[in-house]
C-alpha positions, 0 to 999 in steps of 0.5 A: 468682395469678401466682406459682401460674401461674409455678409451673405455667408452670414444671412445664410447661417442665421436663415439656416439656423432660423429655419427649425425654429418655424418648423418645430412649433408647426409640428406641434401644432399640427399634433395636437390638433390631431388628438383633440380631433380623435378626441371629439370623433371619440366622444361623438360615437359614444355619444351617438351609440348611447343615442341610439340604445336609448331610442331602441330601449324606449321602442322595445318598451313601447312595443312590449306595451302594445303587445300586452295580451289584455283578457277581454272577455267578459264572462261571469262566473256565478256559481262556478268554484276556483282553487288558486294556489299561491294566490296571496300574492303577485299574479295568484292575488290579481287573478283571485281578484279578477275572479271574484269579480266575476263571482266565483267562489274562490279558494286560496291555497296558500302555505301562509295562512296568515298572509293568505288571510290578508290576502282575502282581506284585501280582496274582499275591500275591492271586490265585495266577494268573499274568498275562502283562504286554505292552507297548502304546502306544495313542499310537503306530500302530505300537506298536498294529500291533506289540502285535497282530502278536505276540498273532495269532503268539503267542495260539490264541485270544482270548475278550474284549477290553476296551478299558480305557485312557484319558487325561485331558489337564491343561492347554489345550495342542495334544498331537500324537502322532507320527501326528499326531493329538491325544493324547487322542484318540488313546488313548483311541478311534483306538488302541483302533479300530485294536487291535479290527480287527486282532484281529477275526479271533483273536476271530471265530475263537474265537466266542462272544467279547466286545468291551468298550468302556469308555466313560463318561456324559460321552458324553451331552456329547460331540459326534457332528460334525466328528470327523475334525478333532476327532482331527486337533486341527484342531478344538480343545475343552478338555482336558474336553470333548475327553474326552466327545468320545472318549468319544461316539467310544467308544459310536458305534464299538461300535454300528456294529462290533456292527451290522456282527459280529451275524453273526459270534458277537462281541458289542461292548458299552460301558459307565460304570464310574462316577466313579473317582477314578484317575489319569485323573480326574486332569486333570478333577477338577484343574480343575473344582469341578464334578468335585470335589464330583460325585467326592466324592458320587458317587465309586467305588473302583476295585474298585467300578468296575471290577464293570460291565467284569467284568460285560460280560466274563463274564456269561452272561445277556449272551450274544448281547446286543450294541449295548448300553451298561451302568452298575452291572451294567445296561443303562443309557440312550445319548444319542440323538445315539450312535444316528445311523446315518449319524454312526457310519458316517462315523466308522468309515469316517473311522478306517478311514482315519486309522490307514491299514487295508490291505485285507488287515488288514480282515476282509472280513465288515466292508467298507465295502460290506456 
């Protein structure tokens, strides 16, 4: 009996002291399954979240595409004379080319004559039509004053304009022209308000004739406040919120002068030629990655973007219409703040001021007191 409870005792300490060692490596097993396990599901979802923002990209590529306004009104422009400015380049040059097509006489402003000249060079090969290139520098009053007193002399007539040229600042830095402004702002709306009013006369005197403000929908983030200190530089943005504010200058000049011309014959328009990706685009997409995946998605060559400028310019459907904003070819949607009566006129009053319009440079139909 002893040596059978020995025996028994026995198999019972070495079943006691087999029993962890099956246990152990089961428990490990089982965790190591559990960790590849996480492991795949982990990489699954990237997978699938990768997936699927390829797929929405492509879409909202494909959608982009399918929505690009394409100008397809066939009008001619024999015998009707155009002045673009910074038309030596990106959209100003694909417009001027489309243009002369259609055999207008156009004229490059350009701030470099010798880029310009290429310019006309290159459109002459692809047109057959010769365009008139002269020197215009938004920055300089006096180049502005100088450009329009040679056209008044020198043009019986001037059919459309179209404020094409603009500028966007690469680096934080306080950019005074030698009128004392800030540059951007400058270039890309004072300049243009100067150039517009002193041809007024030549485009009235032409009636029906056009006025195109190429604006963007960065607007929608411009401010509508304060704008005598913004153009002073008194009040400092960053080089990207300071190009929505002249921009928003843009499209409340062209409300207020269409307001002020509905009498005269002259309709003014603004427009978004969309993302191009152009030398001015250059000091935005450097520095933001939002403008770079917005450019890569949403992006338009330049010949694209220039169809809503030849649109505004040449479309007959759009006679008498002015006040109006346009994307792709269509009237598209003005941020509310634009439409301020008070904003706008402030504005205009203010511009009349910072580019020191004489009494006899202003047209008496758009004084201050009608």
């Amino acid at each position: 009996d002893t040596t059978f409870d020995f025996t028994k005792g026995a198999r019972n300490m070495e079943t006691t002291k087999e029993a962890p060692t099956t246990e152990t490596p089961t428990t490990e097993t089982s965790e190591s399954k559990v960790d590849l396990t996480g492991l795949w599901i982990f990489l699954g979802i990237v997978a699938a979240v990768f997936f699927l923002l390829v797929v929405l990209v492509l879409c909202l590529k494909v959608y982009n595409y399918c929505i690009k306004g394409v100008c397809t009104s066939p009008q001619q422009m024999n015998g009707k004379t155009v002045i673009i400015t910074g038309g030596n380049a990106g959209i100003g040059k694909e417009t001027a080319k489309e243009l002369a097509r259609r055999k207008a006489r156009v004229i490059l402003a350009c701030r470099n004559i010798n880029k310009g000249q290429e310019a006309a060079n290159e459109i002459f090969l692809e047109t057959q039509q010769a365009v008139v290139v002269k020197h215009l520098d938004l920055s300089s009053l006096k180049s502005v004053r100088d450009f329009a007193r040679d056209i008044v002399f020198t043009e019986p007539r001037l059919d459309v304009l179209i404020n094409n040229a603009g500028m966007a600042l690469v680096d934080d830095k306080l950019h005074l022209t030698e009128d004392g402004y800030e540059l951007a702002f400058q270039t890309n709306y004072l300049g243009h308000f100067l150039l517009t009013m002193l041809l007024l006369d030549l485009l009235k005197k032409t009636a029906p004739s056009r006025v195109v403000n190429v604006s963007s929908a960065l607007h929608h983030a411009g401010a509508t406040d304060r704008m005598e200190e913004r153009i002073r530089g008194t009040l400092r943005s960053s080089p990207t919120l300071t190009y929505n504010h002249t921009k928003m200058a843009n499209l409340m000049f062209t409300i207020e002068l269409a307001k002020r011309l509905k009498n005269d014959g002259v309709t003014v328009n603004a427009l978004h030629p969309g993302l191009i990706a152009t030398g001015i685009s250059d000091g935005l997409v450097g520095r933001d990655l939002y403008f770079r995946i917005n450019f890569w998605i949403f992006g338009k060559t330049a010949k694209e973007g220039a169809q809503t400028s030849i649109y505004a310019a040449v479309d007959p459907k759009l006679s008498g219409e002015t006040g109006y904003y346009f994307s792709d070819c269509r009237k598209a949607w003005i941020n509310w703040r634009a439409r301020n009566a008070e904003r706008n006129r402030e504005l205009f009053e203010t511009s009349v001021k910072l580019t020191h319009l004489e009494v006899s440079e202003r047209n008496k139909q758009i004084s201050k007191d009608e």
